[in-house]
Short mmCIF file of the C-alpha atoms (twelve columns), coordinates in Angstrom:
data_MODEL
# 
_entry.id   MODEL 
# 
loop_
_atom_site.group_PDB 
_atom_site.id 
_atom_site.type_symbol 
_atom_site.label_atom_id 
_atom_site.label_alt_id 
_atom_site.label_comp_id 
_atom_site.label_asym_id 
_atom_site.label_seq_id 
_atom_site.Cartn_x 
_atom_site.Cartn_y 
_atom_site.Cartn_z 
_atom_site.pdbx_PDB_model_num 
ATOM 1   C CA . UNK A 1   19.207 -27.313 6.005   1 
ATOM 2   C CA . UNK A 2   22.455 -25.563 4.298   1 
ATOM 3   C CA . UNK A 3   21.467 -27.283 1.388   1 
ATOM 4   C CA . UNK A 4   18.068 -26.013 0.906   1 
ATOM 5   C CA . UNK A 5   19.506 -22.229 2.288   1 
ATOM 6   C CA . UNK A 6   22.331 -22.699 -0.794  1 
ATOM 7   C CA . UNK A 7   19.562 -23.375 -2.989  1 
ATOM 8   C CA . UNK A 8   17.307 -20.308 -2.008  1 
ATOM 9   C CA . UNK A 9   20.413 -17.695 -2.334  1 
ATOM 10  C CA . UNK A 10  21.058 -19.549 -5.714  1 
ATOM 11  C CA . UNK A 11  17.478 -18.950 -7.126  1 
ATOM 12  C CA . UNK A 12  17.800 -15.296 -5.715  1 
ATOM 13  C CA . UNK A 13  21.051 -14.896 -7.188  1 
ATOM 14  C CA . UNK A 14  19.470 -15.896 -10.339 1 
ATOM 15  C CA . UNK A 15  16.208 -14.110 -10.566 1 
ATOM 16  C CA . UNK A 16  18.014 -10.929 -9.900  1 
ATOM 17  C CA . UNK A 17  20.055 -11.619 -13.407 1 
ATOM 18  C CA . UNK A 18  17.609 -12.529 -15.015 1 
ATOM 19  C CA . UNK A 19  15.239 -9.239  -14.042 1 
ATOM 20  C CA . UNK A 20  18.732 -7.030  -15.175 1 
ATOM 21  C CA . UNK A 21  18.890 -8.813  -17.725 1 
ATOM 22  C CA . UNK A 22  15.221 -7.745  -19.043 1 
ATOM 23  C CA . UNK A 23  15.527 -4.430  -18.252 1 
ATOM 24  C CA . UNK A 24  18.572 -3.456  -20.372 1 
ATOM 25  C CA . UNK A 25  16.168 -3.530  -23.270 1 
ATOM 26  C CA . UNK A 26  12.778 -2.002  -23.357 1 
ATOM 27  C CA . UNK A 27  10.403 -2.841  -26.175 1 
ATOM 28  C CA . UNK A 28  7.643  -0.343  -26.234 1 
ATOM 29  C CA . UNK A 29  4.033  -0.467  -28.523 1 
ATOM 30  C CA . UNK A 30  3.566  3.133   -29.047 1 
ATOM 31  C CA . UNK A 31  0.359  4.541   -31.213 1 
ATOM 32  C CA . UNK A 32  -0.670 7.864   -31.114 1 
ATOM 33  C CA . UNK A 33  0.058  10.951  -34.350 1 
ATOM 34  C CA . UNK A 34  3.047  11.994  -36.608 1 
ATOM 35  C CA . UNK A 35  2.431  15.613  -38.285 1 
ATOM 36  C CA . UNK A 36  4.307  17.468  -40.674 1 
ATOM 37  C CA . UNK A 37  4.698  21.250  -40.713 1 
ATOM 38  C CA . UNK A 38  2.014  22.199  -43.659 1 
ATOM 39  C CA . UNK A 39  -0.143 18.895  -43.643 1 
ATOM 40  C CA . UNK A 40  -3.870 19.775  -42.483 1 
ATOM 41  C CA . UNK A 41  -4.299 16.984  -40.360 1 
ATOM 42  C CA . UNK A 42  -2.090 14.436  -38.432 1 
ATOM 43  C CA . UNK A 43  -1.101 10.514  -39.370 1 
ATOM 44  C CA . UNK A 44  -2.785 7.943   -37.071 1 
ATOM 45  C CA . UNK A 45  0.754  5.754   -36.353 1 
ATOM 46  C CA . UNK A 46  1.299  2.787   -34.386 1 
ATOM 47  C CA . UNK A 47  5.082  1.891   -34.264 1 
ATOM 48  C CA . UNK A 48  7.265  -0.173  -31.959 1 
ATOM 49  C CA . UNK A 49  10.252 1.668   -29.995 1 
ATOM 50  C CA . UNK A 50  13.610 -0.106  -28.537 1 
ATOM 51  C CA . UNK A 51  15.429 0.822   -25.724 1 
ATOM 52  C CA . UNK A 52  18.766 -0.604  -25.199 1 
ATOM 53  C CA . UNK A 53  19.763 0.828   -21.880 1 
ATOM 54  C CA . UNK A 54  23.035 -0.941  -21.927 1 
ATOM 55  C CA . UNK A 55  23.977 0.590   -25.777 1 
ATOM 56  C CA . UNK A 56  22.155 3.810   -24.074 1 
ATOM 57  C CA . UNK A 57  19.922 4.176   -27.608 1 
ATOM 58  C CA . UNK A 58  16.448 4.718   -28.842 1 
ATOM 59  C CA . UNK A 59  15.219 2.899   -31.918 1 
ATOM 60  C CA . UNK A 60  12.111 2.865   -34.167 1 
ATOM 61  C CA . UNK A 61  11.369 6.643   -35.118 1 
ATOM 62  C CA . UNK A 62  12.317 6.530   -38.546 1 
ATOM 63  C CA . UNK A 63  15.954 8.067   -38.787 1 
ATOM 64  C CA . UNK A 64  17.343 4.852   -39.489 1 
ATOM 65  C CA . UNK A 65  20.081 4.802   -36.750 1 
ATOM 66  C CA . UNK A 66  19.926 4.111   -33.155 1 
ATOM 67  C CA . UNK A 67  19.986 7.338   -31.300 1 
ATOM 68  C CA . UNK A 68  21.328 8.279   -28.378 1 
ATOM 69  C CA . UNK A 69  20.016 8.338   -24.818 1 
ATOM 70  C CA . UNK A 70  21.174 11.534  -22.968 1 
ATOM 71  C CA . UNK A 71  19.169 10.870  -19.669 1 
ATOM 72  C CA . UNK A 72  18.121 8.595   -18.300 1 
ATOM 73  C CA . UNK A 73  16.035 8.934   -14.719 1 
ATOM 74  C CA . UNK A 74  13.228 7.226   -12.552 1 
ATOM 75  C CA . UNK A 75  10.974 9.693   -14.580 1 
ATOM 76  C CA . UNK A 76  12.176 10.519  -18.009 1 
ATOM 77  C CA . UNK A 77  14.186 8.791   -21.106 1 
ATOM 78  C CA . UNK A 78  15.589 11.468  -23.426 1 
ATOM 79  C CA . UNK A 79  17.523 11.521  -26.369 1 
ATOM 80  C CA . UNK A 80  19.117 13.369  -28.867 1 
ATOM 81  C CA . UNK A 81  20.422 12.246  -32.216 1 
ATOM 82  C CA . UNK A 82  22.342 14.217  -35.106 1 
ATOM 83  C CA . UNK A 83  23.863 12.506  -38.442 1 
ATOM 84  C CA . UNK A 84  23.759 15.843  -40.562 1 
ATOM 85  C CA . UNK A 85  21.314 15.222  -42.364 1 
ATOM 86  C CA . UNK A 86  18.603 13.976  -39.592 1 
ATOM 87  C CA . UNK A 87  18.389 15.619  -36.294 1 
ATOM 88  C CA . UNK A 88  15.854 13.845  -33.820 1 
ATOM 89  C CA . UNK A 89  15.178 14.832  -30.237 1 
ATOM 90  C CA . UNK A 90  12.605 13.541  -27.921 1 
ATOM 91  C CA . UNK A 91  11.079 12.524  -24.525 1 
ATOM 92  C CA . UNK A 92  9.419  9.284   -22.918 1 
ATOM 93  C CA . UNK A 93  7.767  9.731   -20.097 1 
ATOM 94  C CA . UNK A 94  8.168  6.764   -18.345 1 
ATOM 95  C CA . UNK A 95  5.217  6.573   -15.694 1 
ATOM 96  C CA . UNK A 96  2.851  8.278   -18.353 1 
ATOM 97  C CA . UNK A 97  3.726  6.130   -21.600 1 
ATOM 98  C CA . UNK A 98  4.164  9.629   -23.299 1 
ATOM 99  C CA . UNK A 99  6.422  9.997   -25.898 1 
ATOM 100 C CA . UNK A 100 7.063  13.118  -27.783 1 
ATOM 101 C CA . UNK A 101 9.316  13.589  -30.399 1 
ATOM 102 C CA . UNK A 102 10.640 16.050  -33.062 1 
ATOM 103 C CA . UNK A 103 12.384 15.160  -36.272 1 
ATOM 104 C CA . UNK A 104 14.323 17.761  -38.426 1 
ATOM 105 C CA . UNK A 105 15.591 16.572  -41.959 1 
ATOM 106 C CA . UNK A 106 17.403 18.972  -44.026 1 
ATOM 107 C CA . UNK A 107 16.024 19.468  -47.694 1 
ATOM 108 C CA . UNK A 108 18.082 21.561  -49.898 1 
ATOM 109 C CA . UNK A 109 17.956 25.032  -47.946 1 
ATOM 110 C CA . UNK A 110 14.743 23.689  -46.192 1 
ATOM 111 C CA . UNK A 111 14.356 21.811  -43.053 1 
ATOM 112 C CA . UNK A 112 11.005 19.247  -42.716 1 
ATOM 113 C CA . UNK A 113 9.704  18.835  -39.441 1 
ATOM 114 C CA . UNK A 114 7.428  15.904  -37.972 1 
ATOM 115 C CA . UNK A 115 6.331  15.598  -34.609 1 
ATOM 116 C CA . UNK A 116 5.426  12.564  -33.027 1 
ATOM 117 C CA . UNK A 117 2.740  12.682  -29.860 1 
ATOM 118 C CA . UNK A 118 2.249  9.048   -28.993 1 
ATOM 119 C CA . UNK A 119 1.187  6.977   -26.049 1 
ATOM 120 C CA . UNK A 120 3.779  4.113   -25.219 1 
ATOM 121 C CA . UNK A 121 2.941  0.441   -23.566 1 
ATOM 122 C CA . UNK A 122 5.682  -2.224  -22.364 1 
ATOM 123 C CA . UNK A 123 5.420  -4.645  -25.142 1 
ATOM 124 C CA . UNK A 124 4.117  -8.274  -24.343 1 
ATOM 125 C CA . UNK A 125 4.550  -11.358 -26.147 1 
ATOM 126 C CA . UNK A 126 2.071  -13.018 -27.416 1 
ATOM 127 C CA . UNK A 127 3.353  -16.233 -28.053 1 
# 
């Protein structure tokens, strides 16, 4: 009987580690649009997003750094990242999927903006 009882807190123990474990990274299929200030009509995307909970960063929009989460709720995932030259900001909404996110890029004395509306999905393997 204390054997089998061991045995149950054990598995517990370890299915509870295991379920942190997952959830420090997030790995999100996201399609939706990306539009740039002056283009007539938005780009059809589908990208993956990353998000390392543990690091506290957002990957996958294009800035080519991890970026960092600044909250972090029941409800919302935002972040905010600045290298100079890139400045990205954004929201996931996380009972919605939504994403939406701006990206600023300095060009000369011009800055280039693209939004990104998208519609996020926890990613599943396939194989």
């Amino acid at each position: 009987m204390l054997r089998s009882c061991c045995f149950i807190v054990a598995a517990t123990i370890l299915v509870n580690q295991t379920a942190e474990a997952q959830q420090s990274t997030l790995t999100l299929v996201c399609q939706g649009t990306r539009s740039s200030a002056g283009e007539e009509k938005p780009d059809q995307i589908s990208i993956g997003i990353v998000v390392d909970f543990n690091a506290r960063t957002v990957q996958g929009l294009g800035v080519g750094y991890p970026v960092k989460i600044v909250n972090a709720d029941d409800l919302l995932i935002d972040f905010y990242g600045d290298d100079g030259e890139k400045l990205i900001a954004g929201t996931i909404y996380r009972l919605t999927g939504k994403l939406e996110a701006w990206n600023h890029v300095m060009l000369g004395a011009s800055i280039r903006t693209t939004t990104y509306m998208l519609k996020c999905i926890p990613a599943q393997r396939k194989f």
